[in-house]
Every structure is written in C-alpha cells, then in structure tokens.
N, C-alpha and C positions, 0 to 999 in steps of 0.2 A: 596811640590814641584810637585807630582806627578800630585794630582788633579788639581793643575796648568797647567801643559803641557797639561794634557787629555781635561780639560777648551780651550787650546786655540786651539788646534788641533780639536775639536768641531767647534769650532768659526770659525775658517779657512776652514773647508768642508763644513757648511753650507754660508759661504759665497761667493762662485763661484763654478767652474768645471772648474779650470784651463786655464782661456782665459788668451792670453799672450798681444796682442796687436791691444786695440781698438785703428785705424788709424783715427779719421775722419777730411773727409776733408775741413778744411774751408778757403772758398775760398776769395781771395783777391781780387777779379774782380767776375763779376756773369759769370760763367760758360754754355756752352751751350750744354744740355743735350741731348744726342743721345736716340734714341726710343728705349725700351726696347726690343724687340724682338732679334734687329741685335746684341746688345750690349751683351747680355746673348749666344744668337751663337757663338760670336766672344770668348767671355770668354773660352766657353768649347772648343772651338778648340784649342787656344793657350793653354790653360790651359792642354791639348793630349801631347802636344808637350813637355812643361816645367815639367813636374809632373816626367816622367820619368830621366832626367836630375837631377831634385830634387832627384828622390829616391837613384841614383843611389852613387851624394856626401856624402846622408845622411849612406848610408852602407859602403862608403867608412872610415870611421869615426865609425862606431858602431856597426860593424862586428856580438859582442858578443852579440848584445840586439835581442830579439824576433822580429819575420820578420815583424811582425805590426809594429814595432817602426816607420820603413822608408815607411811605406804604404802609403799614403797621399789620402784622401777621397778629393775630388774635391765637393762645396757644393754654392748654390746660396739662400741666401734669399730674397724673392719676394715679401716684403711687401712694399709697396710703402709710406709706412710713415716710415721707419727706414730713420735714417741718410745715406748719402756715408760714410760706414766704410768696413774694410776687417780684419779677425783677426781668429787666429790657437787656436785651443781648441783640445781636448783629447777626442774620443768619446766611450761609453760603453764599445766598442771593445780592447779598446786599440791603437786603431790608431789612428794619429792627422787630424784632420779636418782642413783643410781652404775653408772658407767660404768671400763670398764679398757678402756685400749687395745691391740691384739693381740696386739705385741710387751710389754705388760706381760706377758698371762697364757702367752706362750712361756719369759718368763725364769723363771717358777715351777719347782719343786724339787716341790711336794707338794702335797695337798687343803691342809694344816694353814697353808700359806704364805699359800692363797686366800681363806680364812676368815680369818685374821687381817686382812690390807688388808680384805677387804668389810669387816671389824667396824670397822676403823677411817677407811671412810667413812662408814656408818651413824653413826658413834660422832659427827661431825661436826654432823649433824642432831640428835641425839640432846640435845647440848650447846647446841646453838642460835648455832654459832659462825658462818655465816651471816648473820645476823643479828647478831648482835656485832660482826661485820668490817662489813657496813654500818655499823653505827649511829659504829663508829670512823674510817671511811674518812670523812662525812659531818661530824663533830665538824673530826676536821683540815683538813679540803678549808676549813669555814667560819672557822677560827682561822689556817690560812694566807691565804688571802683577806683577811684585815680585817689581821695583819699587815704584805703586801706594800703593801698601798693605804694606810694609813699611813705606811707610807717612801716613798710615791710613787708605785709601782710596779706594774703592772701585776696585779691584783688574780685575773685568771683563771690567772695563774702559779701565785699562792700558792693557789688552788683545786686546782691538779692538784697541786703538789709535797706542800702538807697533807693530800690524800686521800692518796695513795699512803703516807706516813706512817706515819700511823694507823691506813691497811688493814693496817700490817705491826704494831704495836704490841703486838698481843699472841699473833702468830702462831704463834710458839715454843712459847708457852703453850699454846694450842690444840694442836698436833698433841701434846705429850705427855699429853693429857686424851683425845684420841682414841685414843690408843696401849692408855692406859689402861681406856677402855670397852670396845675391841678386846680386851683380851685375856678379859673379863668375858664377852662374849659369845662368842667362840670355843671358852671354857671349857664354858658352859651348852649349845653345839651340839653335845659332844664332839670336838671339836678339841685339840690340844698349842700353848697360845699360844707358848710357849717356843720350840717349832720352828718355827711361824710367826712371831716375830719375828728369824730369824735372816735373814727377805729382806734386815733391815740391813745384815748382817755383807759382803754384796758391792756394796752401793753405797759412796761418799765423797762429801764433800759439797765442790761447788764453791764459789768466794764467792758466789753468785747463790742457789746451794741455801742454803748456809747461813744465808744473810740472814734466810730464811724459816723452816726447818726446824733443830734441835737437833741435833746431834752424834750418830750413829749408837752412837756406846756410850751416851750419856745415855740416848737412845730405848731402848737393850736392857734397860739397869737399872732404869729405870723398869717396864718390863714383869716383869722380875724377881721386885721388890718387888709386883707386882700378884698374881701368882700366890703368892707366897708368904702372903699376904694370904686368897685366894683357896682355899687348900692348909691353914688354919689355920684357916676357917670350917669346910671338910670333916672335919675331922678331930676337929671338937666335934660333930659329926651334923646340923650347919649348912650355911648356904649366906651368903656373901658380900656385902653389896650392894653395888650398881651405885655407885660415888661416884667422883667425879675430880678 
C-alpha cells in the first residue's frame, strides 16, 4: 500500500503543477479580435484595480495561511499560437499565478468581461480548489491502483486512469463556486458582473469542454442569482458575503 501511494503521488507531480482552470474559449460565432497591444494594456490596468479586491476576499477567508497564499501575480502569455484561455497555477514562490493568454484578452468585449475571468481565477485560489483537485486526483490515482491490481492488472494503469478521475470529480462544481466568487469580487471593484459574465454567451462547449466545465447558460444563471443576492444586500444599506 505504501509503495502504492508514493506510485501515485509520483504520478500526480509529474503530471502538472497545479493548474486549476483551463477556460478556453470556443466560440459560437467568429469573434472579432482586438489588437494586441490595447488588449494586454487594457488587461494590466483592470487587472491594478481587481487583484487587490481579489487579495483582500482571499485574506478575508485565510487569515492563518502564509501572506503569499493571497498574493496574486498578474501574468500574460504572448505566444500568439496558444489558444484564448486564462487559468490560476501556483508559482515557485508559493503564490498563485493567473495568467491569460493573448488571444484570450483580444477576444474581450470590455474592462467588465476582464474583471469578471480574473475574479474567477482568483476565485480558484480563494476556494482552495487546487488543493481539493489534488487531494481528489491523489484519493483515485490510489483507489484505482489497488482496484486494477486486484483484478490482476497492472496497478500503474489504475493509478493514472483513478487520478484523472478524481481530478475531474468535482470540477463542475468548482468553476460554478468560482463564477460565483467572480462575480462578488467584480462587484466590490466596481465592475458589471452581469456584462462580464456574458464572455459565456460566445463560447459552447465541446465534449472535452464539457467534461470539465458546466453549461454556458448554468454558468450565466448562477451568476444571475449571485447578483441578485448581491443587489438585495445593497439595497438594505448592506454589503453581501463572500459565500459559494
């Protein structure tokens, strides 16, 4: 059993560094790409504005953890052959990265679009899903292992087929909890989550996307129902909390 775990906790570190949420987006109409130059400006300015907003939920929540935990590195990839994706990773440091890649921040529409994704990588971190997708990737890597090997069979199979699993088990789940912190924080940076969650409205989901991710109208309604939530604190001379 030992050599087991240590098998698939191999398996599991050489297989990533903790990326939580490749987004990308595909589009249901052809989209019209803005120039790169303004598009990456545009980023790091909102991204000034949201990041501190971001840090400030995620320590409101995690008080105990190391002051990286809530640091949030702001990062652009500039290769012009990646897809439009954006997604929060864990760097050397210990602090969590979010990163968009360039053709994500060309398919943007608005500040309100940019804010909402950064809010819902932060939102990532913020939930500790990360960590959760480890700790579930690692669960099935070691439950498919001692399965295959009791039927016989080759026991590093069931290590990779149970991680991969598990990493997915409750992935759905996660990005609607991120959607939901996203819009929480979009709101507090004066942002329109509402118009930021319509980056939905021009992607669909492959079988691949979907596997991972919920249904582009689930994700709109959920957000919906966050502002409206959000909009009903306001309006008692209140403010909202953070919950997902």
């Amino acid at each position: 059993m030992r050599k087991l775990i240590a098998a698939a906790t191999t398996a599991l570190l050489g297989a990533c560094t903790s990326t939580t949420d490749p987004v990308p987006q595909q589009s249901a109409a052809p989209v019209a790409m803005r120039d790169t130059q303004s598009s990456v400006r545009d980023y790091y300015r909102v991204a000034a504005r949201v990041e501190p907003v971001a840090e400030s939920v995620c320590r409101s929540f995690h008080a105990n953890k190391p002051r990286g935990f809530c640091d949030f590195q702001v990062k652009v990839n500039t290769d012009p052959r990646q897809p439009a994706n954006a997604y929060q990773t864990i760097g050397a440091d210990g602090r969590p990265v979010i990163t968009f890649n360039v053709n994500m921040l060309r398919s943007f529409r608005n500040d309100h679009e940019i804010a909402f994704v950064f809010g819902h990588e932060a939102g990532h971190q913020i939930a500790r899903h990360i960590e959760q997708t480890q700790a579930n990737q690692l669960a099935g890597a070691v439950l498919g292992g001692i399965l295959v090997a009791v039927g016989g069979g080759d026991a590093r199979v069931g290590v990779d087929i149970g991680g991969a699993i598990g990493g997915r088990s409750y992935s759905k789940k996660f990005e609607l909890e991120a959607d939901t912190i996203a819009a929480h924080i979009a709101d507090r940076a004066g942002y329109n989550a509402a118009i930021g969650a319509r980056t939905f409205e021009r992607t669909r989901g492959s079988s691949a996307l979907l596997a991972t991710h919920p249904p582009s109208t689930q994700r709109i309604s959920q957000v919906a129902r966050t502002i409206q939530t959000i909009n009903t604190a306001k309006s008692h001379g209140g403010r909202a909390p953070v919950a997902w």
